[in-house]
N, C-alpha and C positions, 0 to 999 in steps of 0.2 A: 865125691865131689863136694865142695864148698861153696855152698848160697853167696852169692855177690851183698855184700852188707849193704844195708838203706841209710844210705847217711843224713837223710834227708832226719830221720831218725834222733839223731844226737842235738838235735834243736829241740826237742819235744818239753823238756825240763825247765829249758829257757821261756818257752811260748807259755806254758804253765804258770811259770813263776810271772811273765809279765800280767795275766790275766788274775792272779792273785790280788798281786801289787793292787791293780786299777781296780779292785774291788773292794780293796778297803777295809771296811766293818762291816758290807753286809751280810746277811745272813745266804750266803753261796754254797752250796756242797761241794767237797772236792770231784764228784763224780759228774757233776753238770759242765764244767770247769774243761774236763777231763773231753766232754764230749762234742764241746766245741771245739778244741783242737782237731779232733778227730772228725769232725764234722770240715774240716780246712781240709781233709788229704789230695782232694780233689785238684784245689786250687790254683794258680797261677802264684809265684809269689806268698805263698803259703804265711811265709816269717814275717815279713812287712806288712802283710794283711791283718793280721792276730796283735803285732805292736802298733799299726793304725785305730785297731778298735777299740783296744786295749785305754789308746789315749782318749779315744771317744768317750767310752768309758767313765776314765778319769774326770774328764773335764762338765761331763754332766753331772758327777758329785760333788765339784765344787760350787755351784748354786743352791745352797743354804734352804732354797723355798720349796727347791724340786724334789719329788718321790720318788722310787723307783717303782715300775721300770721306767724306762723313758725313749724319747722319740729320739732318738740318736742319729739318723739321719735325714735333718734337716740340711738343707743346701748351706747354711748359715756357718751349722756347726761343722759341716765337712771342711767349709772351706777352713775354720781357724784351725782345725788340727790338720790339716796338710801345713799350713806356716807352720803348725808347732814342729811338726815331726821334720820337715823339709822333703816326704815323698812324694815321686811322682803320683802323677792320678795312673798310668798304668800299674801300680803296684801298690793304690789302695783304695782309692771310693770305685775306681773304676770297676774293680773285680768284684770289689762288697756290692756294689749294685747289678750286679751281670745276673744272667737265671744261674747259671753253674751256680752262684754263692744262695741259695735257695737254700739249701738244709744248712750250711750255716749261719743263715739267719735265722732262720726255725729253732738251734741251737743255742742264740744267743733271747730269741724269745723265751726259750722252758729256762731257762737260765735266768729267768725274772730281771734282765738288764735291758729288754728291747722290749717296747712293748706290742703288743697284738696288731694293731690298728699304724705300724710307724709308716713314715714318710719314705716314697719314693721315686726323689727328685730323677730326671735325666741328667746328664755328667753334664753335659750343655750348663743346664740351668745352676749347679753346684760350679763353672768354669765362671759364669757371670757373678755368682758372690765371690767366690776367690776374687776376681777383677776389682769389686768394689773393697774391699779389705785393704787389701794390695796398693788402691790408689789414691781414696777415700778415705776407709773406714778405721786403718789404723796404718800409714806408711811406714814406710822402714827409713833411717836417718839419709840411707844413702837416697833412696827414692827423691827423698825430700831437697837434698844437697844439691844432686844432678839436673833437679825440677824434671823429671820424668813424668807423663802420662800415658794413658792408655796400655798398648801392647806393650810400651819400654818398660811402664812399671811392673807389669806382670814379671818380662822379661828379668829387672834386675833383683826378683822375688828368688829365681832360679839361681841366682849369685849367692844368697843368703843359705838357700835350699841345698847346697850343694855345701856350703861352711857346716849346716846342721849336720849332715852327711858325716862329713869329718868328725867334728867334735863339737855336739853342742855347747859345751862349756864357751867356744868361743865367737858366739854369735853375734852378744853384744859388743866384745873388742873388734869384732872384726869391720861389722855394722857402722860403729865409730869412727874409726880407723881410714876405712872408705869413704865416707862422708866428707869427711876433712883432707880424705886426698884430695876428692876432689875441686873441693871449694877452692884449696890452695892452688890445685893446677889453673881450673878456669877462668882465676884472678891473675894467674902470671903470664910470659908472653906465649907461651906453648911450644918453644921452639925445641923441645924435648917430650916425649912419649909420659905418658901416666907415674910409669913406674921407674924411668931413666935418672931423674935427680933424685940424688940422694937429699940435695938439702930441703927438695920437699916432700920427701920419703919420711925424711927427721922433722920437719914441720908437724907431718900429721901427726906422726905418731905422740910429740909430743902435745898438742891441741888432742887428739882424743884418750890423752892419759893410758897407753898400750905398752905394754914390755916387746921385746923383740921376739919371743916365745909367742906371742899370741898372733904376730902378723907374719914373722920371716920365710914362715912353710907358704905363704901366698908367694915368695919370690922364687923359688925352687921348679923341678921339675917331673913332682908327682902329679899322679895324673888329675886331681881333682882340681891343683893350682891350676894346672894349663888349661885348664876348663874353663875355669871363673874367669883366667884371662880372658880367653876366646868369646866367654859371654858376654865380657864387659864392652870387647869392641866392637861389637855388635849395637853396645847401643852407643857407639860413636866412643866410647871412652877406650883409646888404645895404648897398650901397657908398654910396649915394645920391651928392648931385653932391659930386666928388673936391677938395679944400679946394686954394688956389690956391699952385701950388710957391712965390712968393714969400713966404707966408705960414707953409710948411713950413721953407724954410732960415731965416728969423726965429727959427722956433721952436725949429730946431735949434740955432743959435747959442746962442738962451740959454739951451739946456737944457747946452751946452759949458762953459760960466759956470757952472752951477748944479753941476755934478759935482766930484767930489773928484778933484784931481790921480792920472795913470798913473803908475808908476815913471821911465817915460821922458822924462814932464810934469817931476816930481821932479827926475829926474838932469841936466834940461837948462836948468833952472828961470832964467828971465830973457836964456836964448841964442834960445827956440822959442816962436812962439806954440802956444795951447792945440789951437788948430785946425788949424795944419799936420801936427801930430802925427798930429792923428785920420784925418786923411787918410794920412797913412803910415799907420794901422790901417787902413783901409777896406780901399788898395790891396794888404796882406797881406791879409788875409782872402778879399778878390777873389779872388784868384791860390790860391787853397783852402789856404793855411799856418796854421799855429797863430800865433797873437801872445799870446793873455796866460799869466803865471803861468811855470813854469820851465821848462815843455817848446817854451813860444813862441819867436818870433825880435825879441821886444821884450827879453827877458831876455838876449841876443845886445847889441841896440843901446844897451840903460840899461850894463853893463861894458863896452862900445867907450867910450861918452860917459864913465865915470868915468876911463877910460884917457888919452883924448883932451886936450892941455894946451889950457884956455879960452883963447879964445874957441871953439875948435876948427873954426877956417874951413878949415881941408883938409879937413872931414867924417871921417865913422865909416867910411868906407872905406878911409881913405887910406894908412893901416899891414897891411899883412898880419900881420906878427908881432904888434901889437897887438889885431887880430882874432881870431888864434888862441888871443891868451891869452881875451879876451873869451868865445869858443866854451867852450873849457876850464872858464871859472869857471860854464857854465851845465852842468852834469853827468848834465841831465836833455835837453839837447837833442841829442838823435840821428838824428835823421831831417836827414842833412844834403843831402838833394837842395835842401831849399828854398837852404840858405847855397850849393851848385854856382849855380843858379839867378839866384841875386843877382846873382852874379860874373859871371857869362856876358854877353857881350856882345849875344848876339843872341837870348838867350832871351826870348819875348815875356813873361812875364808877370814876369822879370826888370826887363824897359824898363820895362816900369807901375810897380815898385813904387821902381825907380830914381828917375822921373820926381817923384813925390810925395815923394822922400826926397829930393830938390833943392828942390822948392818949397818945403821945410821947411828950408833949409839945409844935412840932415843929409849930404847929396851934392854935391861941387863940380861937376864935369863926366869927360867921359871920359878925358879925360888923366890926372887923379887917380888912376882904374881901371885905365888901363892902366899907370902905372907901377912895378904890382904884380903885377899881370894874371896872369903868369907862376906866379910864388910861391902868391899867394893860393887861384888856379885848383884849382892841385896840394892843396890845404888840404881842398876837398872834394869829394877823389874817393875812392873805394872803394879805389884802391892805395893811398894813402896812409894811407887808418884802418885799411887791413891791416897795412902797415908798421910802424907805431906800436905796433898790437896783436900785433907780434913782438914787441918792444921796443928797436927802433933807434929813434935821436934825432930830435922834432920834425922840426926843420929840416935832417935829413940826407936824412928823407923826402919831405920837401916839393921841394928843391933835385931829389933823383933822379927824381923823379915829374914834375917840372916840365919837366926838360929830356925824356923819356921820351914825355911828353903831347904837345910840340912836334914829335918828330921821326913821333910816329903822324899827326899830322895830316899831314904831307909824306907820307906813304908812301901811293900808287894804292893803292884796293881795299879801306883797311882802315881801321875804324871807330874811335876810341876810344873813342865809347860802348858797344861789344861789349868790344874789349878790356878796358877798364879791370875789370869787373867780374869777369870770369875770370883775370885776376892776380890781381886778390885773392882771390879763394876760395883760388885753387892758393899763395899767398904762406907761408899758416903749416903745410901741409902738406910744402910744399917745402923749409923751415928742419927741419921734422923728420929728411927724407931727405936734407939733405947738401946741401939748397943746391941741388937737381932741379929749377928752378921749369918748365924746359921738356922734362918729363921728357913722355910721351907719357899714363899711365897718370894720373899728377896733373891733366894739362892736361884728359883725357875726363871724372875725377869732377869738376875743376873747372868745365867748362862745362856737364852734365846740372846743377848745382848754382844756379848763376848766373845763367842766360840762357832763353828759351823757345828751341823749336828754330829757330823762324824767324829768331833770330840768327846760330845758329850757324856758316852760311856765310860771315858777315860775318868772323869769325876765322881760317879757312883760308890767306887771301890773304899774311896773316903769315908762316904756320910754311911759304908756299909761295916766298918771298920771301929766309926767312933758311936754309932748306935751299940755296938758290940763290946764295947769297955776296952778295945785296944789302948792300951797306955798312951804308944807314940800319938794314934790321932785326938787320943783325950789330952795330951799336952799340947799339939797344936792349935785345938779349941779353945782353951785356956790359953795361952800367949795370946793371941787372936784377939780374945773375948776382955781379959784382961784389959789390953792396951785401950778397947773401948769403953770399956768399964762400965757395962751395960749391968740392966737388970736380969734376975735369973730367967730362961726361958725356954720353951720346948724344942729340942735338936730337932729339925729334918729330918725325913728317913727319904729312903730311895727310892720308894714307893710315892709317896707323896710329892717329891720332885719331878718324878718324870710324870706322873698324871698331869702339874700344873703345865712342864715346859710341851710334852705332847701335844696339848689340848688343840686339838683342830680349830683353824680360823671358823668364823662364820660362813656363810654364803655371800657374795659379793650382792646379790639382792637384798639380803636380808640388811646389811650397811648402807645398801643405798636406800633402802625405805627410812633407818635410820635417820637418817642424815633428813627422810622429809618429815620429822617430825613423830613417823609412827614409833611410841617407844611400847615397852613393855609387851614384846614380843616373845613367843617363843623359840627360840633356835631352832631346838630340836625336831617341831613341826618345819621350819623352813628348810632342814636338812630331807626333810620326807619328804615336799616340794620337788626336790633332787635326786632323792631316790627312786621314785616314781616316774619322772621322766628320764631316768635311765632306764627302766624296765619298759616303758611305753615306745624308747627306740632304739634301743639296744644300743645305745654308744654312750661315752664319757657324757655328765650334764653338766659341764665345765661352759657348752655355747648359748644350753639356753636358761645357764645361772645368768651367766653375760648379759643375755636377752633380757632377760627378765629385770636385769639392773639397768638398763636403759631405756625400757618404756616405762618405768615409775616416772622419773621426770617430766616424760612429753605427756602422761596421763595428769602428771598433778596440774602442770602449764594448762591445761584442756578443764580443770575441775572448776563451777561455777564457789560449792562448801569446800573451803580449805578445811574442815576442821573432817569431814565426811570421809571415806572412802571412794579406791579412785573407780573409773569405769576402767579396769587395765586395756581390755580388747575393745574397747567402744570403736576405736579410730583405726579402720584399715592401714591409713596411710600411715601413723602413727605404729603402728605392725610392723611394717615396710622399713622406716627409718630405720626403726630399732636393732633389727635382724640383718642390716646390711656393716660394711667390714671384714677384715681381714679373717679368713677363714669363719666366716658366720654365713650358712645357708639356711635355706626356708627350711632343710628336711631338719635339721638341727636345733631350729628355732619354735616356729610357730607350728609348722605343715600337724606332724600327729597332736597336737594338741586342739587345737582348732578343729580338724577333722574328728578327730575323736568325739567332741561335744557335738557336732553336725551330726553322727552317726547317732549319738542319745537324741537329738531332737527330731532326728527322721523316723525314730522306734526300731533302728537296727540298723544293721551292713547292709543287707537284701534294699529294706527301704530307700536307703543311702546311694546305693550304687545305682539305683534305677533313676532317681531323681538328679542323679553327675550324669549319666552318660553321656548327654550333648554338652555339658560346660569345659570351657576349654581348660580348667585347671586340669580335670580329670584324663580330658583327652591327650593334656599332656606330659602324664604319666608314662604315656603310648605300653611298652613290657615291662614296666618297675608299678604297675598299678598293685594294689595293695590286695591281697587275698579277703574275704569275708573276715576268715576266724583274725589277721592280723586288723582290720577293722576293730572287731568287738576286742581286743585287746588295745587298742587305743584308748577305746571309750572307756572302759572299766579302768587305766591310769589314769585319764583326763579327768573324770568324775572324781577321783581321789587327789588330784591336785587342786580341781575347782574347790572342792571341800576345803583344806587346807587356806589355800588362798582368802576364802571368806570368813574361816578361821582367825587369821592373820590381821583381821580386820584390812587386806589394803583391795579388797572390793567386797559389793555389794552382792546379797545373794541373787539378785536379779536385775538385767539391765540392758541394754542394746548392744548386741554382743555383734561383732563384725565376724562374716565367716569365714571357711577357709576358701572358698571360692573366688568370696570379695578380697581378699588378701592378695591371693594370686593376681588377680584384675590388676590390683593396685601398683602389684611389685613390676609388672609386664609394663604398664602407663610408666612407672615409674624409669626405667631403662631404656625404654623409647624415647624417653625426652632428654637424656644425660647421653643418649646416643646423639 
């Protein structure tokens, strides 16, 4: 007999590889990897669940400041990645929060992506940030169009959520697209359904700059269009049967005819039809670029085309230095990823808007492009518009960056999309210092500057490369170093890089004592400050670095000698202030520290605890009271913090210290009256 196959099975490669993906550059083993999947077999929705976290994942490595692991289910961050993914919550935070998902989050803690200590919300509370996102916190075009609130906003979240389903690719045309339905619809007499006129069908579509590809599967009869229908009229917006695309490009055509010439229509006037143009709008806009007015890439193509000698059948591409001037004459157009983009050969959303600027004419073919390739390339990279914004010549920087650009591509291991943008940051800092550009100290603030961290190993391969006498990146140096025409000076190594760009911030305490004046501190004592009250309460000292950076203030405001040290704990209520806020508790803040010195000044735990029994801070510990030995292990950090602190000069070694009794008193007064 033959085992019934697990089909469930042939997704396993897939779930894998998305868990890859969203892991990046860290340092993951394939077998941790491996065991969270397997740790899923259980689950509900297994697939969706693994590509929901996957994005969690994702999303907490794009903040720059954060470490891993991380608290990954915050109500905050569930809610943006259900918008991202467009999944239901039965088929993702719901399940990731259930006990069932218990050893797969245990899996994704040894997997150093979750951390020990994470957050968890009830689906309730992660349903009310969804809410605020949704309605608030970042709407959707159509939300905003239809003026929805409340439960409709939610609701027309599940119109989007259901587009993401289909094809993310067409979230934002679709988003668009709808929006401008409806503005159109709710401005005309309504005496026709949402989707029954075509000529407002052709309205929107051209107002949200959409091809018939990206919206027509909304007027058909798959099931996820009869969905969106169905949800749309639910919030009043009703689509009735969807008017016939033939009748829609009619419509649109001659609403193309009826419009007043673009600039582009203008500058090209009897070389273009009216329509191929629009199609070169459409597929800029597609591709998320600006096109009209001075900051667009129409105001780019109308000075190529005035540049270009009529008939201009080489197309708007076909000059680099014609281009450039073109760029130049638009002063408002900055954001020159989109012009990199154009140029690029393989960038997809490049190919699209190429493609439509050929069927317009305005493109001859690839040859045309590559005959430039080089030069033009160089035109919109970030070295280049550093170089310029030194003040060396156009085309000296174009030429050096050009050739510069070619030889990174040849060179194993090393990106020039990482590089480029960390030469330029370091480019006019380095013209300052003499020409440094691969000074070690420039190269660390130029990369914290430029890049997320997850780039930054993409760099190393370089400075590992040119310490090591490779030709190519010693001719890069040279070009580089040349064109600055610096003094001679010690290269970077890779070692020396990542120690500067690593180098851990200070304490948030230790900044704000700064800031009152105490200088000439040690760090690395105010790091032990930190260390020590992580060992005194066994959790992150991230709440009471905090703490600690906001009662310097209310202590200094309280000091008679500003030049003196402060009394830090003189001021119960001053305790109180400090420690209250969004996730700041007493046991976090004050409680073992305080207590801890109570226990030195009573001669022990035994002492300590005889002398609480009746106060009511202690009494209201009620089962969470503290054992003897976890006493004397307060007092033994808190001694070594007090130490430090007095070290630190920011108190004295003796002074009227508020206890933790009187602390509680304070905090208890304190809540009684804000009640």
């Amino acid at each position: 007999c033959i085992e019934a196959p697990d089909y469930t099975l042939r997704f396993e490669p897939q779930m894998i590889e998305m868990l890859i993906s969203a892991c990046g550059d860290l340092p993951i083993e394939y077998e941790d990897i491996e065991a969270v999947v397997d740790a899923s077999n259980s689950l509900l929705f297994r697939f969706t669940v693994i590509e929901y976290a996957s994005e969690l994942i994702e999303e907490a490595l794009q903040d720059a400041d954060a470490t891993p692991p991380f608290d990954l289910l915050t109500p905050e961050r569930l809610a943006r990645v259900r918008v991202a993914t467009g999944l239901p919550p039965s088929q993702s935070y719901t399940v990731l929060l259930s006990d069932e998902a218990k050893p797969f989050r245990d899996a994704l803690v040894a997997m150093r992506v979750l951390r020990e200590a994470y957050s968890m919300p009830k689906p309730e509370v992660v349903e009310k940030a969804h809410r605020r996102l949704v309605t608030k916190g970042n709407p959707s075009e159509l939300v905003k169009a239809a003026r929805l609130t409340g439960d409709k906003a939610v609701k027309a979240d599940e119109v989007l959520a259901l587009v993401r389903r289909y094809n993310l690719r067409l979230v934002s045309a679709v988003d668009r697209f709808l929006a401008k339905l409806v503005e159109l619809w709710m401005a005309s007499d309504k005496k026709m359904y949402l989707l029954e006129d075509a000529r407002i069908v052709a309205a929107a579509r051209h107002a949200a700059g959409v091809c018939p590809a990206q919206y027509e599967w909304l007027l058909g009869n798959g099931d996820i269009a009869k969905q969106i229908r169905d949800t749309l009229a639910e919030l009043g917006l009703f689509c009735g049967k969807p008017a016939d695309a033939d009748d829609i490009n009619n419509a649109h055509a001659a609403l193309l005819k009826s419009l007043k010439p673009s600039p582009l229509v203008e500058a090209l006037k009897g070389r273009v039809k009216k329509e191929a143009i629009d199609g070169v709008r459409v597929a800029v806009l597609g591709a998320g670029w600006n096109w009209g007015r001075v900051t667009g890439l129409e105001c780019v193509f109308v000075e190529a085309a005035k540049r270009c000698p009529k008939p201009c059948e080489e197309g708007l591409l076909a000059s680099a230095p014609r281009l450039a001037e073109a760029r130049n004459a638009c002063p408002s157009f900055v954001d020159v990823r989109w012009l990199k983009a154009l140029l690029d050969h393989h960038h997809d959303d490049g190919i699209v808007v190429r493609s439509a600027m050929e069927e317009a004419g305005l493109f001859r073919d690839m040859a045309s492009l590559k005959s430039y390739n080089d030069y033009s390339e160089a035109l919109g990279t970030w070295t280049h518009d550093a170089c310029v914004a030194a003040g060396f010549e156009v085309d000296k920087c174009a030429a050096t960056v050009a050739d510069v650009r070619l030889k990174i591509f040849s060179m194993k291991g090393v990106e020039w999309s990482v590089f480029d943008p960390i030469v330029a940051a370091a480019f006019v800092p380095a013209q300052k210092a003499g020409g440094h550009l691969f000074d070690a100290e420039i190269l660390a603030d130029a990369i914290k500057r430029s890049v997320t961290s997850r780039q930054w190993q993409n760099f190393y391969p370089f400075l590992g490369l040119a310490n090591a006498g490779d030709p190519t990146a010693v001719a890069v140096r040279e070009k580089l170093d040349g064109l600055l025409a610096g003094e001679a000076y010690t290269l970077a190594t890779e070692t020396a890089v990542r120690e500067l760009v690593t180098q851990p911030k200070p304490p948030k305490f230790y900044l704000a004592a700064e800031k009152l004046g105490f200088m000439d501190m040690d760090v690395e004592k105010a790091k032990k400050v930190l260390e020590h009250a992580r060992t005194m309460t066994g959790q992150a000292a991230t709440t009471f670095d905090k703490f600690l950076a906001r009662i310097l203030p209310l202590a200094d405001e309280a000091r008679a000698d500003k030049t003196g040290p402060l009394e830090l704990f003189g001021s119960a209520e001053n305790i109180v202030k400090a420690s209250k806020g969004k996730g700041m508790r007493a046991s976090t803040t004050y409680s073992s520290y305080l207590r801890g010195l109570d226990v030195i000044a009573a001669g022990g735990a035994e002492a300590f605890i005889a002398a609480h029994t009746d106060k009511a801070a202690w009494k209201a510990l009620k089962s969470k009271k503290p054992t003897a030995e976890k006493l004397e292990k307060e007092a033994t950090e808190a001694r070594e913090i007090q130490k430090l602190l007095v070290q630190l000069r920011l108190q004295p070694e003796a002074y009227a210290r508020a206890t933790w009794a009187a602390a509680y008193d304070a905090r208890e007064a304190s809540a009684t009256d804000n009640s």
